[in-house]
C-alpha positions, 0 to 999 in steps of 0.5 A: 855623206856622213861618217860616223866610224871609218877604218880598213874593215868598215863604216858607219854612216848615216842614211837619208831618208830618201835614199836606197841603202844599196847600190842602184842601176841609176847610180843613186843609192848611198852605196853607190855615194859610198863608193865613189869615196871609199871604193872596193868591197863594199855591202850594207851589213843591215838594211834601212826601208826607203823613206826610213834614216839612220844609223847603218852599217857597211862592211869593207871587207868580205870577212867584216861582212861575214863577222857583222851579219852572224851578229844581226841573224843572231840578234846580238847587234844592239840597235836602237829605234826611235819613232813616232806613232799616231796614237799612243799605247796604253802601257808605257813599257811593252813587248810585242810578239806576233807571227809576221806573213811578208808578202814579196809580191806586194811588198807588205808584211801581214800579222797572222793568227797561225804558223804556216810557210812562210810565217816567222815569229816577230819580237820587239820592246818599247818605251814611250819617250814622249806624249803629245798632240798634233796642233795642226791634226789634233790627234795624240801622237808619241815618241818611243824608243824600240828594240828589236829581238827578231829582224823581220821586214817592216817589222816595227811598221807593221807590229804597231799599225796591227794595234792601231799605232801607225807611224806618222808618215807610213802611209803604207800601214796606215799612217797620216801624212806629215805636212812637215817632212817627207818619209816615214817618222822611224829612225835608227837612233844607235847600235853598239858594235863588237870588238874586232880585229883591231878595233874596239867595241864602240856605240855610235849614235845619230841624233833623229832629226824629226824629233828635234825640239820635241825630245830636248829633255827626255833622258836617253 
């Protein structure tokens, strides 16, 4: 696996795609993979759907867990999304807001119109990197960089797709396939972790695989 940061209290790695972030029965997940090479306490302070890569973070520690997870229910964590969606917005630079319904037995999130049990408010902000069009589909597609002001599940899947804006690959929410590549076209490119104990603040990034070629000379 790759390691980005490693020291007595936590890791930062980065997750393929294909796998689950936490530990599995069959002993497949990369918390498993993790352990084998780092064992004792370990716990994802943050999680990546299956079918979606990145940066992630995991506590060594049951007081680093405790520190790093107040930081992502508070919203603090800065982390840095990039993908790509099957279209592209009409603003360059946009916030969504929208009242998320996730539904457990069907494993989905749902935009509603009202509050009611169950529903949270869902905040994200974007900028489009990059426009193009497919030249084996012919459809518009673009890049763009998000961040996250709530942390609700599917949400940057399930926020674009309720605009008509599906991630390439999440046929979940309506995406197209990709011929190219497997999963889902969403990345966590970075997150800027806080100082703790002895350990300075630090950014750490993984470069998204998937846009390769695509994003040479876009400035981050």
């Amino acid at each position: 696996m790759e390691c980005l940061v490693c020291n007595a209290d936590y890791l930062v790695t980065v997750k393929p795609p294909e796998l689950c972030c936490e530990e599995t029965p069959d002993g497949r997940g990369l918390c498993n993979r993790l352990r084998a090479e780092y064992p004792g306490f370990l716990a994802p302070v943050w999680r990546l759907d299956r079918g979606v890569g990145g940066v992630i973070l995991y506590a060594r520690t049951p007081d680093a867990a405790a520190f790093f997870s107040a930081f992502v229910r508070d919203h603090a964590l800065e982390k840095e999304y990039v993908a790509v969606l099957c279209g592209v917005p009409g603003d360059e630079v946009g916030e969504m807001r929208d009242l998320l319904y996730f539904d457990r037995a069907k494993n989905k999130s749902y935009v509603v119109n009202r509050p009611r049990r169950g529903v949270k408010e869902a905040v994200l902000s974007y900028r489009v990197l990059r426009q193009w069009t497919d030249g084996e589909a012919g459809q518009p597609r673009c890049a763009v960089a998000v961040r996250l002001g709530t942390g609700r599940t599917h949400q940057i899947r399930v926020q674009f797709s309720s605009r008509g804006l599906p991630l390439l690959g999440d046929r979940r929410y309506g995406g197209a396939a990709d011929p190219s590549r497997p999963g889902i076209a969403l990345w966590c490119r970075s997150v800027s972790l806080p100082a703790y104990r002895a350990h300075p603040a630090v950014r750490v990034e993984s470069e998204c695989p998937f846009l390769k070629g695509v994003m040479d000379d876009v400035d981050r």
